[in-house]
C-alpha positions in Angstrom: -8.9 -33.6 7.6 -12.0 -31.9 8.5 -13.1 -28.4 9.9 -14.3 -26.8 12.8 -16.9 -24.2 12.1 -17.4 -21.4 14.8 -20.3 -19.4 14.1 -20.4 -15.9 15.1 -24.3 -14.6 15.8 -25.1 -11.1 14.0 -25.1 -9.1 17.3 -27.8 -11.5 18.8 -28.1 -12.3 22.3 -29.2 -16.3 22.9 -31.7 -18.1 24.6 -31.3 -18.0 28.4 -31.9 -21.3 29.4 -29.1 -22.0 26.7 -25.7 -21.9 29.0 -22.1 -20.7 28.0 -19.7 -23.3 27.4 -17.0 -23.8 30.2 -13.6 -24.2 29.2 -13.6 -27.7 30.6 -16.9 -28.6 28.5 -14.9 -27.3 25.5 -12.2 -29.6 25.4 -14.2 -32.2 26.0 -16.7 -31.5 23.0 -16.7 -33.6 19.8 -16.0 -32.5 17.0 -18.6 -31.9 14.0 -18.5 -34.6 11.5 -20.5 -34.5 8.0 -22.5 -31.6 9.6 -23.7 -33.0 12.5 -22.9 -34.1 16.1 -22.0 -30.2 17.9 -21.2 -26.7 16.6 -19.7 -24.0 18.7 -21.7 -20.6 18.6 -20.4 -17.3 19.7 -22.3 -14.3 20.8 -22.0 -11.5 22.8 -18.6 -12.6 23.5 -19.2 -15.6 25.1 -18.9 -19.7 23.6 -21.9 -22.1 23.6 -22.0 -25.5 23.0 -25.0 -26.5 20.6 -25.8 -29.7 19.8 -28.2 -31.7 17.5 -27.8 -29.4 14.4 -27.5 -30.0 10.7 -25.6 -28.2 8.4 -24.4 -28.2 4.6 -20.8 -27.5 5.3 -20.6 -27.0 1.8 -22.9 -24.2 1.4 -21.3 -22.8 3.9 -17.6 -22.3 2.4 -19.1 -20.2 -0.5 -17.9 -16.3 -0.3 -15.0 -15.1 1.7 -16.6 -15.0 4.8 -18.9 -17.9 4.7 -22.5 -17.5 6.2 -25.2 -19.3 7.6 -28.6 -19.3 9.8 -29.1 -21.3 12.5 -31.9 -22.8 13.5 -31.8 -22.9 17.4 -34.9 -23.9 19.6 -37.3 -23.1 16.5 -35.7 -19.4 16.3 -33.1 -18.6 12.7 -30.0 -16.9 13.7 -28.1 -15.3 10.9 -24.1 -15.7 11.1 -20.9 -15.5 9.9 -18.3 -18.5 10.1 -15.2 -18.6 10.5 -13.6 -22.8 9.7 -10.7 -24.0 11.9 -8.9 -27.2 10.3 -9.2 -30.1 13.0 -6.0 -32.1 13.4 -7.0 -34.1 16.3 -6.4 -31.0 19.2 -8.6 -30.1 21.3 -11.6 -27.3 21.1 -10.0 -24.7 23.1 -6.9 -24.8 21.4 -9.2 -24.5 17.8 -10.0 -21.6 19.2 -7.1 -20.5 19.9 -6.0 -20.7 16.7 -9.4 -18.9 15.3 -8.5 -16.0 17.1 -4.3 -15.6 16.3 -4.2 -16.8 12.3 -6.1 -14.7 10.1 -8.6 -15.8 7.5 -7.3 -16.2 3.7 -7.2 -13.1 2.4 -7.1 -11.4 5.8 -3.3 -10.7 5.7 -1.9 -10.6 9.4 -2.6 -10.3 12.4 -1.0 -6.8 13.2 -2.4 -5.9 9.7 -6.0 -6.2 10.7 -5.8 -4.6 14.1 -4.5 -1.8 11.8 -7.3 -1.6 9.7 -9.7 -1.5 12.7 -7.6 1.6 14.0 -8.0 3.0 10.9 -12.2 2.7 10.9 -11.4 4.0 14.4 -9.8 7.4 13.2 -12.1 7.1 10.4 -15.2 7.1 12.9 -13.3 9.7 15.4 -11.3 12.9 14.8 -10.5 11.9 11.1 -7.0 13.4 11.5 -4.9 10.4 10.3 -3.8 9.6 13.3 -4.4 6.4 15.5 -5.5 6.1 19.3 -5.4 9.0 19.8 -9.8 9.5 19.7 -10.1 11.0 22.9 -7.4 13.9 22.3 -6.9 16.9 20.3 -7.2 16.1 16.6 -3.6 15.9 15.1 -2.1 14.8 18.3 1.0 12.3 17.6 1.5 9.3 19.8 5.2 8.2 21.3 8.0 5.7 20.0 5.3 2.6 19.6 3.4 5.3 16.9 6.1 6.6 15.4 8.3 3.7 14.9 7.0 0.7 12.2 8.4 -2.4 14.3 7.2 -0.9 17.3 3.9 -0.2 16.2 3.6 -3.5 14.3 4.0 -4.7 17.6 1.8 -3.5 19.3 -1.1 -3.9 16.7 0.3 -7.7 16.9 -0.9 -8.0 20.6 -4.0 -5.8 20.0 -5.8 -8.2 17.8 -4.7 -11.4 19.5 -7.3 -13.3 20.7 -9.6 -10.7 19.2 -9.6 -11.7 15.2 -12.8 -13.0 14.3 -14.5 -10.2 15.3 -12.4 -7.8 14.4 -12.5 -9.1 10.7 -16.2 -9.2 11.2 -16.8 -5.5 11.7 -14.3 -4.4 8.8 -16.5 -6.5 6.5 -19.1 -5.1 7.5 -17.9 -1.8 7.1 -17.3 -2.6 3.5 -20.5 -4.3 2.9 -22.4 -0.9 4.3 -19.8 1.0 2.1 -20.8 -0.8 -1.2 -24.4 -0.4 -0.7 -24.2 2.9 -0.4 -21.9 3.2 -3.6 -24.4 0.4 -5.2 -21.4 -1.0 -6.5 -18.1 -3.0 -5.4 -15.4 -1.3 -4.2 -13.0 -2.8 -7.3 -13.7 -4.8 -10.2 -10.8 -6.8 -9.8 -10.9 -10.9 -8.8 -9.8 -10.5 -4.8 -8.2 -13.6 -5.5 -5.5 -11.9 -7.9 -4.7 -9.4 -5.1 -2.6 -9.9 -2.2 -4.8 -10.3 0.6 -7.5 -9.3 -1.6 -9.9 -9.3 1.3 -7.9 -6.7 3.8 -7.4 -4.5 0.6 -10.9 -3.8 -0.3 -11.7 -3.2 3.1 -8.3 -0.8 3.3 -9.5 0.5 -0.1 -13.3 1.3 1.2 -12.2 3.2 3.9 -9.8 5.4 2.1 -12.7 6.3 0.1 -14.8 6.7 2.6 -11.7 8.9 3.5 -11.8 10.9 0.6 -15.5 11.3 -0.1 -15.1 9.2 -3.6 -16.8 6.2 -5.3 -15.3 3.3 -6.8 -16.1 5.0 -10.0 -13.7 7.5 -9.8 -11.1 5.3 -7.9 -9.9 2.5 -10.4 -7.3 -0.2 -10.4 -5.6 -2.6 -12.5 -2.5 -4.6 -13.6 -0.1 -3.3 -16.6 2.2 -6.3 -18.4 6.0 -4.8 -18.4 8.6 -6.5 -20.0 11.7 -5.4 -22.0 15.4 -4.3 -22.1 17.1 -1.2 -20.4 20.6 -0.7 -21.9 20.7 -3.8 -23.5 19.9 -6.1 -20.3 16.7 -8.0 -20.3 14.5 -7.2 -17.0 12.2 -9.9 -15.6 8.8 -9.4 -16.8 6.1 -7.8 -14.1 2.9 -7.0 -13.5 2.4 -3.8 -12.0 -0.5 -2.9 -10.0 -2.0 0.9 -10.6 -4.6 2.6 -9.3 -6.4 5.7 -11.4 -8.1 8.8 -9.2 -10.3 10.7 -11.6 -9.8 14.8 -11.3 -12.6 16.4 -9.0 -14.3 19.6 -10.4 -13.2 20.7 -14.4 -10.5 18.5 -15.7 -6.8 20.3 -16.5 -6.4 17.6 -19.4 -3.3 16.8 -17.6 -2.4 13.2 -16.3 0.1 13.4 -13.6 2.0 9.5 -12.7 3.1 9.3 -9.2 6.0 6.8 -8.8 7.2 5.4 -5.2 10.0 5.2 -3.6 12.0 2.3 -1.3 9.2 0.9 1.4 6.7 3.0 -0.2 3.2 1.7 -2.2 0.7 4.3 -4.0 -1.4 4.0 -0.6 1.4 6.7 0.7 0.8 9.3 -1.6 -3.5 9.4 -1.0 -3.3 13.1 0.5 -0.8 14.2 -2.0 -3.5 13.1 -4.9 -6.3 14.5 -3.2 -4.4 17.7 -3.6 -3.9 17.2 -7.3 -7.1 15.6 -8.2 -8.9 19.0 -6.5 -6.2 21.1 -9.3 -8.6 18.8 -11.6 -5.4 16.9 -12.4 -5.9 12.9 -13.5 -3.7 10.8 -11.4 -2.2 7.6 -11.4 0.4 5.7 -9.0 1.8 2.7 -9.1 3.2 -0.1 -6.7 7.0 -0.5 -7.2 8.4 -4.2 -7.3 9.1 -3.6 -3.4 5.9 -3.3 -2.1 2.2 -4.1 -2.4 0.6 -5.4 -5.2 2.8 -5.5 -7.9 3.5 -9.3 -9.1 6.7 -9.9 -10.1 9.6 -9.1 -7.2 11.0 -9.8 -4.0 8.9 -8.5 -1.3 11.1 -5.6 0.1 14.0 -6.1 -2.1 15.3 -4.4 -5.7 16.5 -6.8 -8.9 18.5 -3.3 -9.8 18.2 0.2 -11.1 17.3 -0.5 -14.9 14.3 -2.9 -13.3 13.0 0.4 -11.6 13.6 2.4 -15.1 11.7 -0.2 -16.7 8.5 -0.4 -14.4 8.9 3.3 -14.7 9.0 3.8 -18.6 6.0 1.4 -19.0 3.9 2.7 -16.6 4.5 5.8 -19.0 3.3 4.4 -22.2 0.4 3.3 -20.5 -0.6 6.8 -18.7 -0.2 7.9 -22.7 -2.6 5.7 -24.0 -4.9 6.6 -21.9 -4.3 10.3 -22.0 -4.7 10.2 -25.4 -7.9 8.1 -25.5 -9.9 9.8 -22.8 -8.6 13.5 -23.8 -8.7 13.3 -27.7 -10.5 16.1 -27.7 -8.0 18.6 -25.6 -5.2 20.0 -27.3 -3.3 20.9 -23.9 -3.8 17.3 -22.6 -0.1 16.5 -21.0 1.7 13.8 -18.8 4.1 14.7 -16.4 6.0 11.9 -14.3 6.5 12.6 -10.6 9.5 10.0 -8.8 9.9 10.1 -5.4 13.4 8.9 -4.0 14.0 5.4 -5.8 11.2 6.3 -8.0 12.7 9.5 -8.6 16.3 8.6 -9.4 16.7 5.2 -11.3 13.3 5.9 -12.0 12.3 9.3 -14.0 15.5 10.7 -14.2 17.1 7.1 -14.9 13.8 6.4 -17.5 14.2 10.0 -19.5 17.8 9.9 -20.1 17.5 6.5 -21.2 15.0 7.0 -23.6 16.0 10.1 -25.1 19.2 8.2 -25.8 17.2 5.2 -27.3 18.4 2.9 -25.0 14.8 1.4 -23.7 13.2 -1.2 -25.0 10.1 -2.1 -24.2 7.7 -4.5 -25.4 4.4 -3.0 -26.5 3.7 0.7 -26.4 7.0 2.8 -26.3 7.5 5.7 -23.8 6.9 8.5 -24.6 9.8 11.3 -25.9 10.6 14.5 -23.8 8.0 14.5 -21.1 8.4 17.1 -18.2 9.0 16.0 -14.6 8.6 16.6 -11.0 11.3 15.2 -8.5 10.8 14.8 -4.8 13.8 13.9 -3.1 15.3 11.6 -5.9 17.9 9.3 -4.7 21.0 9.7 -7.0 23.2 8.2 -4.5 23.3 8.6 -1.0 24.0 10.9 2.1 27.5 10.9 3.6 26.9 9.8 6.6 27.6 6.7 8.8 24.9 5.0 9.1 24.6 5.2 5.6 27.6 3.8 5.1 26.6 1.1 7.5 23.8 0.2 5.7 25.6 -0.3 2.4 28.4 -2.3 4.2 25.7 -4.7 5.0 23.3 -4.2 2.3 27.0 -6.4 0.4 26.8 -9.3 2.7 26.0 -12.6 1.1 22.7 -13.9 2.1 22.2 -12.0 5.1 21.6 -9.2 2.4 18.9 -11.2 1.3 16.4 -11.3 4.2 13.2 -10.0 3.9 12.9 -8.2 7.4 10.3 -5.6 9.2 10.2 -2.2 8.1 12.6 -1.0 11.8 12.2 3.3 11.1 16.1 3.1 10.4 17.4 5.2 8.7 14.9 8.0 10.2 13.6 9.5 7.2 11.4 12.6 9.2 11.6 14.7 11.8 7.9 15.6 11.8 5.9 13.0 14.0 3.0 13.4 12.3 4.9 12.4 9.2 6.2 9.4 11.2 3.4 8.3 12.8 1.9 7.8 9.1 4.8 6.1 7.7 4.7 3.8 10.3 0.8 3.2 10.2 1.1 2.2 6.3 4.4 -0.4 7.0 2.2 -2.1 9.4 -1.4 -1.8 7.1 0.6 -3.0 4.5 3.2 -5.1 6.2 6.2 -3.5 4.8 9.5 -5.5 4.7 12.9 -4.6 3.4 16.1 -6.3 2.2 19.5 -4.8 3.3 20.4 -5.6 -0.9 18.4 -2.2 -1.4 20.4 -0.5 -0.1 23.4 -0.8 -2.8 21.0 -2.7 -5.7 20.5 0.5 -7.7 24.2 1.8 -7.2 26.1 0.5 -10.6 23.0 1.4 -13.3 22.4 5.2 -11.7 26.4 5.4 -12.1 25.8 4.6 -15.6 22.9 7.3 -15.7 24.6 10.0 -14.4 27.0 9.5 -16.8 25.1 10.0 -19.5 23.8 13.2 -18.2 27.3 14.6 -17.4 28.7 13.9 -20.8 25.5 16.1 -21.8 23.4 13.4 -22.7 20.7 13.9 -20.2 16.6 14.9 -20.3 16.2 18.2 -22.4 12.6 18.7 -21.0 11.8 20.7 -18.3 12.7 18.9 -15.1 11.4 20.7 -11.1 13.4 18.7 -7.9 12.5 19.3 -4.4 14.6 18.5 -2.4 15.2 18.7 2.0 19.3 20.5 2.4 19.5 18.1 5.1 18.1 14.5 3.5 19.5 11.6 5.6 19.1 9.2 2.8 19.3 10.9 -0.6 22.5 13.3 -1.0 21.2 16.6 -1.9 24.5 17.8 -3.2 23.8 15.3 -5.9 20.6 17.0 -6.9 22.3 20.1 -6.9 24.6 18.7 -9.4 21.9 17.1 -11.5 20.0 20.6 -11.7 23.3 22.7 -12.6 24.1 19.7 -15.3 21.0 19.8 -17.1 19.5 22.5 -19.4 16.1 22.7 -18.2 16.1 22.1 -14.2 15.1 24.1 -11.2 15.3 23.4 -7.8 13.8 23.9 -5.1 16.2 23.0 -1.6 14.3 23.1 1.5 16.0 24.1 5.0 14.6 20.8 6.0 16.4 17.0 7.2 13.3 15.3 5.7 13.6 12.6 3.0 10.0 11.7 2.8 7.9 15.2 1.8 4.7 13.6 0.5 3.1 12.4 3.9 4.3 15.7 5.4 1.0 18.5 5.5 3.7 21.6 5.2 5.7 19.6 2.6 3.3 18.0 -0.2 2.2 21.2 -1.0 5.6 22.0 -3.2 5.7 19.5 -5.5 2.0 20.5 -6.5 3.1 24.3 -6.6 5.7 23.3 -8.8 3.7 21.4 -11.1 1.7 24.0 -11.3 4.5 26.6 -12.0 5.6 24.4 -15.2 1.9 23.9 -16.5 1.7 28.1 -16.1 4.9 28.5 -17.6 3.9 26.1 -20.7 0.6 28.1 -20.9 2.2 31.5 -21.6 
C-alpha cells in the first residue's frame, strides 16, 4: 500500500502560470510512487497538479503533522501534509477521504469542528458560548446548541469537507501558544492520550482561557488497583490534572470528582473559582469518560469501582499535600463528588474506609477527611422516565451499547448551562451505556446501610443539593444529612442536577467550602 501526500501551502498564493487542477485532471492523475511522478498541492483553497518533484516520503512522516518545503519553479514553499492511503481509487475520492477522516490523534470529525468553535469564542466574545460572535455576549443558541446529539450533528456537517484546514489552524494555534509559554503544553507522550493531538490543542486553549501556563496546569496518570468490600476491582489508570492556587496559597488541596458523562474538563470555571480562593486543585477523569485507561467508554463496572477510583485518587492528593505543604500546619484535603462522583464515590469511599473495608494497593486513603457534595446520586428521582431508563438500563446487550450523549434525561433548565454541557459531549465525544443507569444500584444499597445502622462518615460532610433534581432523589440527601452526625445541607429551589457549569450555581459549593475551612479555623 502506498500514500498519497497532499500538501497544504503556509498561506502562500502560487505561481500564476501554474493552473488549478480540474476535477477531471484529478482522477486522471497518477499516483506518487517512491517520491516521484505528481503530488497534489493545495493553496488558497484551490488543488494543483504538480509534477516532476522529489520527495523523501520518509522525512516527511516524522511529527504529527508532517512537514515539508517544496521546491516549485526555483521558489521553496513551506507546508504541512496531510497522507491519504492509496488503495487503487481515484484522486478525487483521496480527497474525499482527506477532508471526512480525521488524522491520528485528531479524534472526529464533529470533535474538531468543535474545537475550532471553541478558538472562535476564544477569539470573539469569550463568553463560552459558540456561534453566537456576532451577538450579545452570553447569548444561548436553540435545540441544535443545547442538545449534545443535535449539536454533534451539526459540528459533524460543519467540518466535512473542510478537515485539513481546520486541523491546520488549531495546530497552529497551539504552536503560537507554546512559544509564547516557551514550553509544551503537557509533558505527557501524546501517544498515551486519547487523541493526544485534539487534547493539547483543547488543553492550550483552555489555558489560553484561563490566563495560565503549562506550569501551573499539570497532568498525569495514577495506578489504582485494590478491593472494596472484599471484591477485587479491575486495575486503572486514572488520568488527573493539577491547577496550582493563584495568589497566596490556603494550604488546602481540594479533589474534584465527576459525575455520569462528565470529565474534569466540566469543572474548569468551578476551579478557577477555587484556585482564585488560593485553593490547590485536582480533578480526575472517571472510568466513563476521557482519559482514564481502564473502562468502558460511557459505561460503569459498578459502584465499589467508582469508590475505588475515588479512595485512590485520595491517597494520592495526600502525598502530595503532604510533600509540597510540609511546612503548613493547616494544610487539609477536602474531597468534592458530584452526582456518581458524589454518591458511590465520597460518600460510598468515607463510609467504607472508616469501616476498614478498602483496600487498596499502595498508599491508603486517608481517615476522616471533610467533604463537599454536589447533587450526589444516592438513588434516583421518582419519576418515569427514570424509571424508564432503569427498565432499559436491565436489558441484555442492548444495555451494553455505547451510544451518543442524546440530553435525556434533561439535567438543566438554564440554557447556558445546556449549551455547555452539550459543547463538552461533542469536544470530548461523550457516549453512554443504558447499564449506568442501574450499575451503581446494589453497592450504594450496601452503603447506605452502613450509614443507617450508624456506621457512616463522622467528619464534617456540606451537600448541595437542587429540591427539584430530575436525576438524583433529593429526599435521599435529605435522609443522608438527618442520618449523619456531622452534615448540613443546603436544598436549592432549583430542578437542576448539574450545578457546576451553572454561573449562579458553582458559587455554593465554593461558599460552603469555605464555611467549613472558617468553621475549622475558629
Amino acid at each position: 500500500m502506498t500514500s498519497l501526500p497532499i500538501f497544504r501551502l503556509n498561506d502562500q498564493a502560487l505561481p500564476a502560470n501554474i493552473r488549478p487542477l480540474s476535477a477531471k485532471a484529478r482522477e486522471q492523475a497518477a499516483f506518487l510512487q517512491d517520491g516521484k511522478d505528481q503530488v497534489i498541492v493545495r493553496a488558497q483553497g484551490k488543488e494543483y497538479l504538480i509534477e516532476g518533484e522529489s520527495l523523501n516520503l520518509s522525512a516527511l512522516k516524522q511529527g504529527p503533522i508532517p512537514k515539508a518545503t517544496l521546491a516549485i519553479e526555483g521558489v521553496e514553499y513551506p507546508a504541512t501534509v496531510v497522507f491519504v492511503d492509496n488503495e487503487a481509487q481515484g484522486v478525487s475520492e483521496y480527497f474525499q477521504q482527506a477532508f471526512e477522516a480525521a488524522p491520528v490523534g485528531w479524534g472526529k470529525p464533529s470533535q474538531i469542528a468543535g474545537t475550532l468553535d471553541e478558538l472562535a469564542d476564544l477569539q470573539g466574545n469569550r463568553d463560552g458560548l459558540w456561534k453566537n460572535e456576532t451577538e450579545k455576549s452570553g447569548t444561548a443558541g436553540g435545540f441544535f446548541s443545547q442538545n449534545p446529539l443535535a449539536l454533534k450533528a451539526r459540528e459533524g456537517l460543519a467540518a466535512k469537507g473542510n478537515l485539513e484546514e481546520q486541523v491546520h489552524r488549531l495546530a497552529q494555534f497551539r504552536l503560537q501558544a507554546e512559544s509564547k509559554w516557551g514550553q509544551a503544553v503537557t509533558q505527557l507522550d501524546m501517544t498515551s492520550l486519547k487523541d493526544g493531538e485534539l487534547f493539547a490543542v483543547q488543553k492550550s486553549l483552555a489555558l489560553t482561557r484561563m490566563e495560565r501556563t503549562p506550569a501551573e496546569v499539570t497532568e498525569g496518570f495514577l495506578p489504582a488497583s485494590g478491593k472494596v468490600n472484599g471484591q477485587t476491582i479491575a486495575d486503572r489508570e486514572l488520568f488527573w490534572q493539577r491547577f496550582k492556587p493563584v495568589g497566596e496559597p490556603s494550604g488546602k488541596m481540594v479533589v474534584l470528582f465527576p459525575g455520569f458523562l462528565q470529565t474534569g474538563r466540566n469543572f474548569y470555571e468551578q476551579i478557577e473559582r477555587l484556585n482564585r480562593e488560593g485553593h490547590d486543585v485536582m480533578v480526575m477523569d472517571q472510568q466513563w469518560a476521557g482519559q482514564t485507561k481502564g473502562g468502558k467508554e460511557g459505561g460503569v463496572d459498578r459502584g465499589y469501582g467508582i469508590t475505588r477510583d475515588v479512595a485512590a485518587m485520595a491517597a494520592f492528593a495526600q502525598e502530595t499535600l503532604n510533600q509540597e505543604y510540609a511546612q503548613d500546619p493547616e494544610r487539609e484535603l477536602i474531597l468534592m463528588g458530584t452526582s456518581l462522583g458524589g454518591g458511590p464515590g465520597v460518600i460510598a469511599a468515607l463510609t467504607l474506609n472508616q469501616n476498614h473495608l478498602l483496600e487498596l494497593k499502595g498508599p491508603a486513603m486517608p481517615q476522616g477527611l471533610r467533604a463537599i457534595l454536589q447533587g450526589p446520586f444516592l438513588s434516583p428521582t421518582e419519576t418515569l422516565n427514570n424509571q424508564l431508563f432503569t427498565q432499559a438500563s436491565k436489558l441484555p446487550l442492548a444495555n451494553q451499547i455505547p451510544l451518543p450523549a442524546t440530553g435525556l434525561p434533561v439535567l438543566t433548565t438554564d440554557p447556558l448551562a445546556a449549551q455547555k454541557i452539550a459543547q463538552g459531549a461533542v469536544m470530548e465525544d461523550l457516549q453512554a451505556r443504558l447499564q449506568a443507569m442501574s450499575a451503581v444500584t446494589p453497592d450504594m444499597d450496601a452503603v447506605l446501610k452502613l450509614v443507617a445502622e450508624g456506621k457512616g462518615p463522622k467528619s464534617e460532610i456540606r451537600v448541595i443539593h437542587s429540591q427539584g433534581d430530575p436525576l438524583a432523589s433529593a429526599e435521599k440527601a435529605k435522609w443522608l444529612v438527618e442520618t449523619l452526625p456531622h452534615a448540613e445541607l443546603l436544598l436549592l429551589d432549583r430542578n437542576d442536577h448539574v450545578l457546576e457549569q451553572q454561573a449562579e450555581e458553582q458559587v455554593y459549593a465554593i461558599q460552603s467550602l469555605n464555611q467549613l475551612i472558617q468553621k475549622q479555623d475558629k
